[in-house]
KOLNU-330880 format. One record per residue (C-alpha): z, y, x. Coordinates in steps of 0.05 Angstrom, whole numbers, plus 5000, padded with zeros to 4 digits. Last residue first. Layout:
ZYX...
***
This chain:
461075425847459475875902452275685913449875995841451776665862447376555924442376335896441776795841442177395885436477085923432277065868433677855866428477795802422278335791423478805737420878735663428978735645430978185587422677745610424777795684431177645677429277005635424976795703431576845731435576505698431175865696429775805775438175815776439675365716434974815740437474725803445274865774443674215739444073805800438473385829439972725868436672335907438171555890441571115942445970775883451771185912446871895901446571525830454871435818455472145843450072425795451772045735459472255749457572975759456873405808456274105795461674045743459474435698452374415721448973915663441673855677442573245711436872965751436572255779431172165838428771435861431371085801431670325791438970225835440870705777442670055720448669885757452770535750451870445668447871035639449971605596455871815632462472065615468972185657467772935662468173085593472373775599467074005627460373575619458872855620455772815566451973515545445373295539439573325579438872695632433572655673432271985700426371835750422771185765421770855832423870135805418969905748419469565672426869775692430369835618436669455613441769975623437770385573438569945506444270395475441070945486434770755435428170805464421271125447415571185496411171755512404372115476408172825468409272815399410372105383416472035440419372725407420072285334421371665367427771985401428872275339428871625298432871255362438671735348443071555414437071775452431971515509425271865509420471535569413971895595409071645642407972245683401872755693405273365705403073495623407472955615413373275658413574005630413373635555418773185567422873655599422074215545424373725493429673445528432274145536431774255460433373625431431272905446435872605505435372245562429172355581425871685623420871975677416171435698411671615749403871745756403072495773411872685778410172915861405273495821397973515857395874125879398874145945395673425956396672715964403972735970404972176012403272486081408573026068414272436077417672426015425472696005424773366001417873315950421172875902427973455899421873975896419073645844425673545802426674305807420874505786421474065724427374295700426375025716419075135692421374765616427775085609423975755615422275645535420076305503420676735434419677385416423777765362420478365324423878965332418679395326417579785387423779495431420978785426428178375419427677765471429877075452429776525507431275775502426375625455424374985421418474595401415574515472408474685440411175335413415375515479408675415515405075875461410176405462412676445399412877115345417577385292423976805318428776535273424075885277423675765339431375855354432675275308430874765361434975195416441675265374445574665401446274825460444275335491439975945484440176595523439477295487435277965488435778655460442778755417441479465425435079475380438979335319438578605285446278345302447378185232440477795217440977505285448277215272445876855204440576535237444376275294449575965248455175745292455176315345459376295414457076855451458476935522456377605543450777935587451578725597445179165605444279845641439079575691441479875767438179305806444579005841448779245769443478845729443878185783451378145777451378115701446377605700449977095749456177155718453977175649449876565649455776155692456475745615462175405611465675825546459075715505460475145455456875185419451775615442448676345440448376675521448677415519444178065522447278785498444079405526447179955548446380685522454180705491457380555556458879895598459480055670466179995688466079355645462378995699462578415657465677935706467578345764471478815715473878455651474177855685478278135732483078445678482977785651480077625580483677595514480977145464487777055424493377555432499277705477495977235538498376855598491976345594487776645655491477255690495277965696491277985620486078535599486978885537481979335512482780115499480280735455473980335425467880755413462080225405459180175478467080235508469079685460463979185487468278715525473578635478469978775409464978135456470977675454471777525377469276895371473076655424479676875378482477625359477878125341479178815370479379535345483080155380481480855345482581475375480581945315473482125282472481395279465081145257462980685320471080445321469780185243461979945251464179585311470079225274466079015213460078725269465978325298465977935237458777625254462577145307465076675253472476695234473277215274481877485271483278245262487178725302486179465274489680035316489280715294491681255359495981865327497781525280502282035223501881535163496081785138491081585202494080815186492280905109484581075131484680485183486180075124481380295071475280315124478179605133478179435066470579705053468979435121470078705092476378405124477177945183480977355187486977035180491677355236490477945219495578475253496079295242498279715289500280495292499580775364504281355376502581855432507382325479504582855511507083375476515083025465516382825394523383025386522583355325517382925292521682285313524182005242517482245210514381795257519481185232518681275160511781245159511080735218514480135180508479725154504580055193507679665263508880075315505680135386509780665430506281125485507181505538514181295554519381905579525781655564525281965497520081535480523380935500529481115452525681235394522880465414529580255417532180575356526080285316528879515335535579675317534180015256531179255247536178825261533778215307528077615302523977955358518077465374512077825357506677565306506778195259513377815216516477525285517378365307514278675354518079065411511179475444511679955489505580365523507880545590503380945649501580545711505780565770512180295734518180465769521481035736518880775664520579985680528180145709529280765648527480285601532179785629538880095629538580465573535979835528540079305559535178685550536577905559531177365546525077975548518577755509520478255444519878755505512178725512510979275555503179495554500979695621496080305627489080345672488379685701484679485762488478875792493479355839495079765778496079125740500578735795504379385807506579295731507178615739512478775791517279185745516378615689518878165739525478635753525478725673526078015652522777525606516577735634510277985581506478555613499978595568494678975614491379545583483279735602481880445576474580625548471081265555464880835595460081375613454681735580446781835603441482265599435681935623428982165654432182035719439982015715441882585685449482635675454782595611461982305623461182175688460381455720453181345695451080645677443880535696437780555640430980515677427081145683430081135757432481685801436681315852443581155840450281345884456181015851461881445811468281025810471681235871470482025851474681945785473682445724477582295666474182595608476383305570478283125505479683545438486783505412486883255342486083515273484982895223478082665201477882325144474481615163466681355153463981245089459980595081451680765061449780325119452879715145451479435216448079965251451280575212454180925276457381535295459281355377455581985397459282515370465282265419470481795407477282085430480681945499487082455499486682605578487183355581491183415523495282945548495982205540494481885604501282225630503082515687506882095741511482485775512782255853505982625866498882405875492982785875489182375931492181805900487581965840491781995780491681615750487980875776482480695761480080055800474280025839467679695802463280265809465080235888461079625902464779135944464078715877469178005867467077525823
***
């Protein structure tokens, strides 16, 4: 979403206070983005050499006035806006990363205003995609997109063999991009598999400022860190002077390989891994030394797999604001995509100044992915679906409610040891939120007292027997209701029925279950959820026995259970009820700070 907040306006270079009709270059001495001191990491796998080192022009940081945002002191971590201030008791480092947009038109007059698009979106360079043009005059048109482009040129003409879509002669190929740099491009992307012999072609006309970026594809998967340490190695020797690795996750613990390369470069090294699994090398380059991201003109118009939008980038992630101090938290499901955790989070860190980012994370083995990710940096995460059950048992120590629930929704990283703590907030935000639907709807003369739960004495029928269920269930039994477990697996359903002193039932025998009329249906599973929208887990006919129906799903807000029960005369509860009163008691346990429950709220209110 969109931020008035000046730490989210665009960079643009230069400043358009320094303006002038020449457009310098990003790739100057002066501008050369290298990973500092800093980034040297062995999180992920120690005992791995790191890269030779190569001679390269030493950095002096970008320095842009609209970015920098006014903080108070604070021993909290903030995101700083120059490259190294005091903020507090904290010395802090700024994002170093670029954002590129991939400008892929099949003609050079729409390329021209994509390029405008970006600059006016946020970006920082444009990358020209010519193998995407349907006609192409290489004179005429390289000079149009370089003299008209706002944003400085990286050009890329791949070829069908790195996953491009040129098909033509190859010296023909090189000659264009020789050509583009002597047109006055800042940089060129070129393939290793050719870039020896094509950077010794150019070394006398190289101009100063004037970078080549030598790529290398995976579209498989991604290689130990021995082979890629080996790759990026052989990309530095064939003259790069920016390395860039592309790999493909297979499972989201790959990206860990790619950190531990960009964290360990001694040169301007760009590393991303291609697919969903892959997003957070895109959205956390900046913490772990990447030289640029990609961010797309817009959803689905994409050069690679798993790229985000340049918005997305910015009012989603706050990416501005992502450095090498800040603290990683996400959401862990499957699938994860849906989830509104990182909007909301995201936006209330930057209101209270907490140096954390929140991204999706979609993680098959949750285990596996908390053994890998096992630094302090990686400090707290959300559970979905389906991980929450197993969640109690990766974690070091359980909060007792959590530990009576059976699952946990919450995992935060104790900074002193880190030990992983467990919690359930599913269990407050469910059931709040059905009370208070109960209590809007009675007259205040039937509640019998302000200490008595609206739940005391009804029948609540779960649909559903895993993690949410779970916490339902318990939070509504120990409100004093007759509880109901309804699940496809009747054995599981019996199983949670058994623990908490309810009722068993099989799914398929709901619709004719009404011992009473009054009763309430929660219903915690996925069904009926994005792109599911058509599915319910109860006929239409069988609500006229409900007085409240809750659906914890919030994707869509309203979903066919609840508009079929609101037609049935039942009051409805949406998910997003439950997701807002859980979020934020999870903020409280990622940050110690109070929550902007307001902030949630609102966010929540827009969608």
């Amino acid at each position: 979403m969109a931020s008035s907040s000046s730490t989210n306006a665009r960079l643009t270079y230069p400043p358009p206070h320094v303006r002038s009709s020449t457009r310098p270059s990003p790739t100057s001495v002066a501008n050369l983005r290298l990973p500092s001191a800093r980034f040297k990491s062995n999180l992920f796998s120690s005992e791995l050499s790191s890269l030779q080192i190569r001679s390269v022009p030493v950095p002096v940081p970008f320095s842009d006035q609209r970015r920098r945002g006014s903080m108070k002191p604070s021993n909290v971590y903030v995101a700083s806006e120059s490259m190294e201030t005091e903020t507090g008791s904290q010395k802090l480092a700024k994002n170093p990363s670029l954002i590129c947009a991939p400008v892929m038109a099949d003609s050079i007059d729409k390329m021209v205003i994509e390029t405008c698009k970006a600059q006016d979106l946020g970006a920082d360079l444009v990358e020209i995609r010519l193998d995407s043009l349907k006609e192409f005059n290489p004179l005429v048109d390289l000079k149009t997109i370089i003299q008209k482009s706002p944003l400085p040129t990286l050009f890329t003409y791949r070829p069908k063999w790195e996953g491009g879509q040129y098909e033509g002669d190859e010296n023909e190929r090189l000659d264009v991009l020789r050509l583009a740099m002597e047109l006055g491009a800042d940089y060129i992307d070129v393939e290793l598999q050719v870039a020896s012999e094509f950077i010794k072609s150019i070394k006398e006309k190289k101009p100063e400022n004037f970078r080549v970026i030598v790529s290398s594809h995976n579209y498989e998967s991604t290689p130990s860190v021995e082979d890629l340490s080996d790759l990026a190695l052989r990309i530095q020797q064939s003259g790069a002077d920016i390395v860039k690795i592309a790999t493909t996750a297979v499972d989201i613990t790959d990206v860990s390989r790619m950190f531990h390369i960009t964290s360990n470069a001694q040169v301007p090294t760009i590393g991303l891994v291609m697919g969903e699994r892959g997003l957070m090398s895109r959205i956390l380059c900046s913490k772990f030394g990447g030289y640029l991201t990609f961010g797309t003109l817009e959803s689905g118009k994409v050069s690679a797999p798993g790229q985000p939008t340049i918005k997305e980038l910015l009012d989603l992630y706050n990416f501005r604001r992502i450095g090498p101090d800040t603290k990683v938290y996400g959401i862990i499901g499957k699938p994860v995509s849906h989830s509104k955790s990182p909007i909301v989070h995201n936006q209330a860190f930057k209101s209270v100044g907490f140096n954390g980012v929140y991204v999706h994370l979609l993680v098959d083995d949750l285990a596996s992915f908390l053994k890998t990710y096992s630094f302090s940096d990686f400090a707290g995460f959300s559970c979905t679906i389906p991980h929450k059950e197993a969640a109690l048992k990766c974690c070091d120590e359980v909060d007792p409610l959590a530990k009576s629930i059976g699952a946990v929704n919450t995992i935060l990283r104790r900074q002193s040891d880190g030990k992983l703590m467990g919690y359930n907030t599913d269990c407050i935000g469910s059931i709040s939120a059905i009370e208070d639907g109960l209590r809007s709807a009675s007259d205040s003369s039937s509640v019998p007292s302000s200490s008595s739960s609206p739940l005391a004495g009804k029948t609540v029928v779960v649909i559903g027997a895993g993690g949410a269920g779970k916490a339902l269930a318990y939070g509504a039994k120990e409100k004093g209701a007759k509880v109901v477990i309804a699940n496809r697996t009747y054995e599981r359903a019996l199983e949670l029925a058994e623990a908490i002193g309810g009722r068993a039932l099989s799914l398929k025998d709901l619709d004719n279950f009404h011992p009473e009329d009054g009763m309430v249906l929660a219903n915690t599973t996925s069904m009926g959820m994005q792109p599911n929208v058509d599915e319910t887990p109860i006929s239409k006919h069988a609500l006229k026995h409900y007085a409240l129906v809750f659906d914890a799903v919030y994707t869509p807000r309203i979903t066919r259970l609840l508009r079929e029960a609101e037609e049935c005369g039942a009051i409805t509860v949406s998910g997003s009820e439950m997701f807002v009163r859980q979020a934020y008691e999870q903020f409280e346990i990622f940050t110690g700070l109070p929550a902007p429950k307001e902030l949630y709220w609102q966010i929540m209110s827009k969608y």
